[in-house]
C-alpha positions in Angstrom: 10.4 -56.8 37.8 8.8 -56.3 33.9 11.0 -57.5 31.4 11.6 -55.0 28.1 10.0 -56.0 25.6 12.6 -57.1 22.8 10.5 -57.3 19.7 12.5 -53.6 18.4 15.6 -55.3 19.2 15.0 -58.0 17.1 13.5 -56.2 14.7 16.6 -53.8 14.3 18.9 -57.2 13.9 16.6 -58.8 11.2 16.8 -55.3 9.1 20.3 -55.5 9.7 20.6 -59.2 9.1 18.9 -58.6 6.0 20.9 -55.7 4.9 23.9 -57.4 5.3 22.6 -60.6 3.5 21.5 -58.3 0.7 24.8 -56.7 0.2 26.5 -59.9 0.3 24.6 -61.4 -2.7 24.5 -57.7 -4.4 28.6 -58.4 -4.5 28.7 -61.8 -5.3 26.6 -61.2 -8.7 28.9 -58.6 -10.2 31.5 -58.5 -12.6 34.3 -56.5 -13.5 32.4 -53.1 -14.5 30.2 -53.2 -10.7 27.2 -54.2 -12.9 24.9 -56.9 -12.2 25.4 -60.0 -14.5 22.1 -59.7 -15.0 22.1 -57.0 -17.0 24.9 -59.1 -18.9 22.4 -61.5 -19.7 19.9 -59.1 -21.5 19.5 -58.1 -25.2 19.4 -54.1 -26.0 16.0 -54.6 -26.7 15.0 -56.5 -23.1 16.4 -53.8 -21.4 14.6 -51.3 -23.3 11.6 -53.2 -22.8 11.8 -53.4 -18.3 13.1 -49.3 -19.2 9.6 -48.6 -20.6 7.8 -50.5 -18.6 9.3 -49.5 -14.9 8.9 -45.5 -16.4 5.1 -46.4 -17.4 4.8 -48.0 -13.7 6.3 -44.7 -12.3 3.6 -42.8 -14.1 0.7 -44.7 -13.1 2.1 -44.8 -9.6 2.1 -41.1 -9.9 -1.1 -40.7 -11.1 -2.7 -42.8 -8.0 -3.6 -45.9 -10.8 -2.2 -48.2 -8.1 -3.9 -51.2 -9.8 -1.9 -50.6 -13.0 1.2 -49.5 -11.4 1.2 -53.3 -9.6 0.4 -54.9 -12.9 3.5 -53.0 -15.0 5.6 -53.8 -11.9 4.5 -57.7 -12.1 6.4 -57.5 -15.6 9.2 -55.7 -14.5 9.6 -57.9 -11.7 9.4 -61.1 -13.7 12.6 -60.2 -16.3 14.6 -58.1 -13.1 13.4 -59.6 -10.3 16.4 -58.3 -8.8 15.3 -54.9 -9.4 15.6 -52.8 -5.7 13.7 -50.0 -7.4 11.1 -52.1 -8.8 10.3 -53.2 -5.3 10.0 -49.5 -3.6 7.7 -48.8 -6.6 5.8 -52.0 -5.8 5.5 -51.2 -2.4 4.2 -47.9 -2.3 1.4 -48.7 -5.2 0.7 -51.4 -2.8 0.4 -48.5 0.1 -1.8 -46.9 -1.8 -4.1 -49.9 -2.4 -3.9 -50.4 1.7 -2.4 -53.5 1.3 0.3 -53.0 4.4 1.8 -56.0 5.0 2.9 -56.9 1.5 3.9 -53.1 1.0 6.2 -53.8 3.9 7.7 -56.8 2.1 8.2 -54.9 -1.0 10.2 -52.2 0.8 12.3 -54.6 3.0 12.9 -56.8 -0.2 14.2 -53.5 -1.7 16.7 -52.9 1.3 17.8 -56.7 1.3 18.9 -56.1 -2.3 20.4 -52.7 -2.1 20.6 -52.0 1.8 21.7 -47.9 0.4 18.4 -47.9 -1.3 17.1 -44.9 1.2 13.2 -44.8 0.2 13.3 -48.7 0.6 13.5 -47.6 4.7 11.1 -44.4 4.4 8.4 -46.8 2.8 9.0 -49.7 4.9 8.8 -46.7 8.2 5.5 -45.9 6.6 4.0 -49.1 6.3 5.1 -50.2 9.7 3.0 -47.0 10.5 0.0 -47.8 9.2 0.4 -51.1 10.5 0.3 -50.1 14.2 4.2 -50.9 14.8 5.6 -47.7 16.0 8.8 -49.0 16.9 9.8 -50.8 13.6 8.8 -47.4 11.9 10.7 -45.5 13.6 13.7 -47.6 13.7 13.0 -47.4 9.7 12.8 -44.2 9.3 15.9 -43.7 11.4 17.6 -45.3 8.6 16.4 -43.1 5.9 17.2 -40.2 7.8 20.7 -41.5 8.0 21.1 -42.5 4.7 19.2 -39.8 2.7 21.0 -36.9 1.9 20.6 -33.6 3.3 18.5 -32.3 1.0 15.7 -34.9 0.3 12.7 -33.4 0.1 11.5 -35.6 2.5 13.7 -35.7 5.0 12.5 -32.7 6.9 9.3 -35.0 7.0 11.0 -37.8 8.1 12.6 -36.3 11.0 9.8 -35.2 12.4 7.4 -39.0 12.4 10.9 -40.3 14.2 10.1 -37.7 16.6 6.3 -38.5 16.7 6.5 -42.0 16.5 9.5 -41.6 19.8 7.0 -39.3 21.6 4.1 -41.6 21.4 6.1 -44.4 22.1 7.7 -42.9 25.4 4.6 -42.3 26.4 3.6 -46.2 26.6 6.0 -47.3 29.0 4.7 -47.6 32.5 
């Protein structure tokens, strides 16, 4: 008799491991107004500064200047290292220079720190993707299908890899 393979098992209780790890040192490092004490720690003009910055990231992400999207996030990263929406960004400049693996990071670093952080899961799905692991993208993307809300603009999307990635992988099994 074959025995299942249990990698998607594992792989669903590390996310979920993570997640919950994420959350628990998301709470511990609050204060009374729910914001990071971080954010305590930095002048006006800091947080201006990581502001600029992230939105010039954002740009050159948008504008497919991965390489300078990476660098801009580097800084970001270095004063808000805590930063779950510097790490999405980072990951999917990182996509689009190919690098899969430390895209992947980025995304699941992103849904350690704030496991509600929806894209983190899309990203993560789609680097999984590209990486050959079916199941880990679709258990992903299952998660930002259940998190996103209904009218993400990629959702519709979304829906339909889960039901690729499913297809293909029912077709596997012997």
């Amino acid at each position: 008799m074959r025995r299942r393979d249990r990698r998607p098992v594992l792989l669903l209780a590390t996310i979920a491991a993570l997640a919950l790890i994420g959350l628990l040192i998301e709470m511990s490092g609050t204060v009374g107004t729910g914001q990071p004490q971080l954010a305590d720690k930095m002048s006006d003009g800091e947080s201006r500064e990581v502001h600029e910055t992230f939105q010039q990231a954002v740009a050159m992400l948008h504008a497919k200047h991965y390489e300078f999207a990476v660098q801009s996030l580097h800084e970001v990263l270095a004063i808000r290292p805590r930063m779950p929406e510097a790490h999405v960004n980072m990951g999917f400049a990182l996509f689009g220079l190919g690098n899969y693996s430390a895209a992947r990071d980025f995304f699941a670093g992103a849904a350690a720190i704030r496991p509600a952080q929806y894209n983190a899961y899309y990203g993560l799905a789609v680097a999984n993707e590209a990486l050959g692991e079916l199941a880990a993208a679709a258990a992903a993307m299952k998660t930002f299908v259940h998190l996103a809300p209904a009218d993400d603009p990629f959702r519709r999307k979304a829906e339909s890899a889960v039901w690729e990635w499913e297809s293909a992988l029912e077709g596997q099994k012997p």
